[in-house]
Every structure is written in structure tokens, then in C-alpha cells.
C-alpha positions as CSV (number, residue, x, y, z in Angstrom):
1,X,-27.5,-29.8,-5.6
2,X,-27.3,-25.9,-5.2
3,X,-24.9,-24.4,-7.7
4,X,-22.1,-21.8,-6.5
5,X,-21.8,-18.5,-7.9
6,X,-18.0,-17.5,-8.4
7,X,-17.3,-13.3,-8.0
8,X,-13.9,-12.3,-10.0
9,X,-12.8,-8.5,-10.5
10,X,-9.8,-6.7,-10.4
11,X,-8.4,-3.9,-7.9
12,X,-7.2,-0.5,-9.3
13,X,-6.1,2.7,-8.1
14,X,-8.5,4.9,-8.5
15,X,-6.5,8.0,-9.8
16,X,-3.7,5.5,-12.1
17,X,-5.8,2.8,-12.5
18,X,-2.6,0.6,-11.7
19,X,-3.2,-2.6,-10.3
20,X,-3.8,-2.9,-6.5
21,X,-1.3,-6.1,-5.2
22,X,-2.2,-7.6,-2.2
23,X,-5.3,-6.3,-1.3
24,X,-8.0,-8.0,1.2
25,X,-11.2,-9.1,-0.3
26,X,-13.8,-10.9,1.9
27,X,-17.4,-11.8,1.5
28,X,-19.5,-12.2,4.8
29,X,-22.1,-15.3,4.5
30,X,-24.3,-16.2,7.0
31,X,-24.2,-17.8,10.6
32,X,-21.2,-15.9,11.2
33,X,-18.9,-17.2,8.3
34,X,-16.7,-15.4,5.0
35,X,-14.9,-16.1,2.2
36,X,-11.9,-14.2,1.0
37,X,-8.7,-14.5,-1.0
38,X,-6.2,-11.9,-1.9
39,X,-5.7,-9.9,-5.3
40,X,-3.1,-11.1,-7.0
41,X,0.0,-8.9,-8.7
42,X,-2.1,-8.0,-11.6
43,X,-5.1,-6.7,-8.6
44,X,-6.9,-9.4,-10.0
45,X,-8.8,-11.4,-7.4
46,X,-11.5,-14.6,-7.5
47,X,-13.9,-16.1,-4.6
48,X,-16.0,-19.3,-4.9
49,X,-19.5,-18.8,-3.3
50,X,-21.1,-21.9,-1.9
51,X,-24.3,-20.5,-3.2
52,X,-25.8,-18.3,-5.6
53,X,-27.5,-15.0,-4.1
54,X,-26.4,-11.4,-3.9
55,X,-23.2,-10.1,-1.5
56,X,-21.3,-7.8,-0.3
57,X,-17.9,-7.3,-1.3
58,X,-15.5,-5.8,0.8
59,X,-11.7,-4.5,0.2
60,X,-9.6,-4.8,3.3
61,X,-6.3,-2.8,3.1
62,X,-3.2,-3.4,5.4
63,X,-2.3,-0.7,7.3
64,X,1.4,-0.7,6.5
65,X,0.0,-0.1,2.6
66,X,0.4,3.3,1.5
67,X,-3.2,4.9,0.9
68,X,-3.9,8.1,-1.2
């Protein structure tokens, strides 16, 4: 049985540091395949890797969200 490695963290402005709602966060795996979720109210967010191993994490921002 291969164990899963679980990624948590939490979005923040960088300027504020006030949490980041709603924000994209996606893992690409391979054979064409992702994981991703959504940060919560408090920016927090966690995924569930099927397998240990080191990733990429990327932040996808919606376009009608205000960017500085």
C-alpha cells in the first residue's frame, strides 16, 4: 500500500497578509491528471496526494478578483 502525502497552507496577501478567500489551488500529477480544492474564508486550503513525492503547487486566481 503506498501512503499519501497531504499539502496544507494558507493564502495571504502579500502586502496585508490578510487571508486570500476563494483562491484556486491545483497540483498537476501525472498522465495528464490534478488535484485541487479552494482556500477557504480563513485562505486556508488542504489537498490529499495519492502518493508521496515532490509537487508543484499552483494558485489560480479568478479574473473578476481584484489583484494588486
Amino acid at each position: 500500500v503506498g501512503s499519501a502525502q497531504v499539502i496544507m497552507g494558507r493564502v495571504v496577501d502579500a502586502e496585508t497578509r490578510a487571508p486570500q478567500p476563494q483562491v484556486g489551488v491545483l497540483v498537476e500529477l501525472p498522465r495528464d491528471s490534478a488535484v485541487g480544492t479552494v482556500t477557504g474564508k480563513d485562505g486556508v486550503f488542504a489537498l490529499q496526494l495519492p502518493r508521496g513525492g515532490r509537487f508543484a503547487v499552483r494558485l489560480v486566481v479568478s479574473t473578476d478578483v481584484e489583484v494588486r
